[in-house]
N, C-alpha and C positions, 0 to 999 in steps of 0.2 A: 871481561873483568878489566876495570882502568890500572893503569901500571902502579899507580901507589899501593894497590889494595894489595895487588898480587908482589909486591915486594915488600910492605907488612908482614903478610904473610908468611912469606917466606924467609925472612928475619925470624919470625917468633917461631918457624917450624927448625929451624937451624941452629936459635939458643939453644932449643927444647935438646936438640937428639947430642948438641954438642957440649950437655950439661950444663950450664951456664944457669946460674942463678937467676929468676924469674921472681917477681915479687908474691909474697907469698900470703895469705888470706889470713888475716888475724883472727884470733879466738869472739872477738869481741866488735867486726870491724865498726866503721863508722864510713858515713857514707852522705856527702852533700851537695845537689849538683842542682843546676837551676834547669827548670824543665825546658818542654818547645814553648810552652806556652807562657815562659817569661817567670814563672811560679818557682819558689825552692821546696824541694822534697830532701828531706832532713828523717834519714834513718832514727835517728836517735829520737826524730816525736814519735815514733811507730811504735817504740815501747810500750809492752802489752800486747801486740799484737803479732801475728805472723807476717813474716814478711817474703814475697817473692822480687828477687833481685834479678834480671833476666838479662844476658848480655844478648844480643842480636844484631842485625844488619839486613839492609835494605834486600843485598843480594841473593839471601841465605835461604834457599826454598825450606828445609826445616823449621828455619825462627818464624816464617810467614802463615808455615801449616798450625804451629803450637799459639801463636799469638790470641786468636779467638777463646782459643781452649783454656790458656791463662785468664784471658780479661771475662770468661763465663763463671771459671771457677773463683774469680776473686769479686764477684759483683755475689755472687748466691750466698759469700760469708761475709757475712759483716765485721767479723775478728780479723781478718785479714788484709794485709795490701799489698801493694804491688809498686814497682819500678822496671819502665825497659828502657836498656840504656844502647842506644844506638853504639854498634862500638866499628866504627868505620870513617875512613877520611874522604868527607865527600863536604860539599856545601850544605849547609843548612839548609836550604830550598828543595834540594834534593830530598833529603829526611821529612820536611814537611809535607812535597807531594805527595811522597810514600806512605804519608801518614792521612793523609785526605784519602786517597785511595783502599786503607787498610786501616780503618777508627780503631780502637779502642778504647775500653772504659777506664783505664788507668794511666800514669803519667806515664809520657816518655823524655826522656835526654840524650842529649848528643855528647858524646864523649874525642876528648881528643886521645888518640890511640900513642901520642909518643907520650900522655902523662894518665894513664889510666889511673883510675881509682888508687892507693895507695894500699889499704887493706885488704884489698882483693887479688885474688889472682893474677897474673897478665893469662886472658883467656887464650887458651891452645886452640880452641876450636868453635865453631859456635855452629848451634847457641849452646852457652853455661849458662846455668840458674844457681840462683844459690838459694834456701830454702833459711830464713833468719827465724831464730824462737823468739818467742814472745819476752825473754831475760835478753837478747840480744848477739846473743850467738846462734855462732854456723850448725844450724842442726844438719844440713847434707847441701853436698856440690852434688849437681847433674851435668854431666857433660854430654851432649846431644840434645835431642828432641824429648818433653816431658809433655806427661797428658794430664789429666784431673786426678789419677787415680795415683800417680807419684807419690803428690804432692800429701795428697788424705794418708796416706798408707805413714810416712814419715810424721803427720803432725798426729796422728790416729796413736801412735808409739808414743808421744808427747817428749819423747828423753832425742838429744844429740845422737843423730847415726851419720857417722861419717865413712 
């Protein structure tokens, strides 16, 4: 593990246990970040639709195991989409190989971990998913590894379980 990763880390594991205020997931977030592929993915056009918001990283054997699993379940709904947001300080290049090596059919981004997303969580762990309704709220945080049958089981309820 390179030393920035594992002193991130250990920052956000050291807020966590020493209380400390983490930024905290808005009802309604909003979410706009310019892919790998140069492209912007704007939460707010996804209105209407379900959304999977995935935090992951290069290193993470859980985010690499769920990855396919997410990009199968969100290619078979057409009502749904998807977002993974690399959430690691590494070079772009890196996240690119990473990404030739492990396709997916949805967009990814590279996140800078000292200014994450605003609306979201600062993740404790990864991978987080956050699972967006179709009105644009947080219907459920997953903290770990999800598989296809999370995801159905949560939009199958159609109502916010958090």
């Amino acid at each position: 593990m390179k030393p920035i990763r594992f002193l991130v880390l250990t920052v956000l594991t050291v807020c966590a246990s020493a209380g400390y205020a983490l930024a905290k997931t808005a009802a309604h977030p909003t979410l706009s970040v310019t892919t790998l592929d140069g492209k912007t993915f704007d939460l707010a056009a996804e209105h209407g639709k379900w959304v999977v918001v995935n935090f992951w990283a290069t290193w993470c054997s859980p985010c690499i195991k769920e990855m396919p699993d997410i990009a199968a379940f969100v290619a078979s709904h057409k009502d749904i989409a998807a977002i993974g947001l690399a959430y690691e300080d590494t070079d772009k290049a890196e996240v690119e190989a990473f990404v030739k090596a492990h396709p997916v059919a949805y967009p990814l981004a590279q996140l800078d971990v000292y200014k994450p997303p605003a609306d979201f969580d600062t993740p404790r762990g990864l991978p987080t998913t956050y699972l967006i309704a179709p009105d644009g709220s947080v219907a459920k945080k997953f903290t770990g590894p999800i598989i296809a049958a999370d995801l159905e089981k949560v939009i199958a309820a159609g109502l916010p379980n958090k």
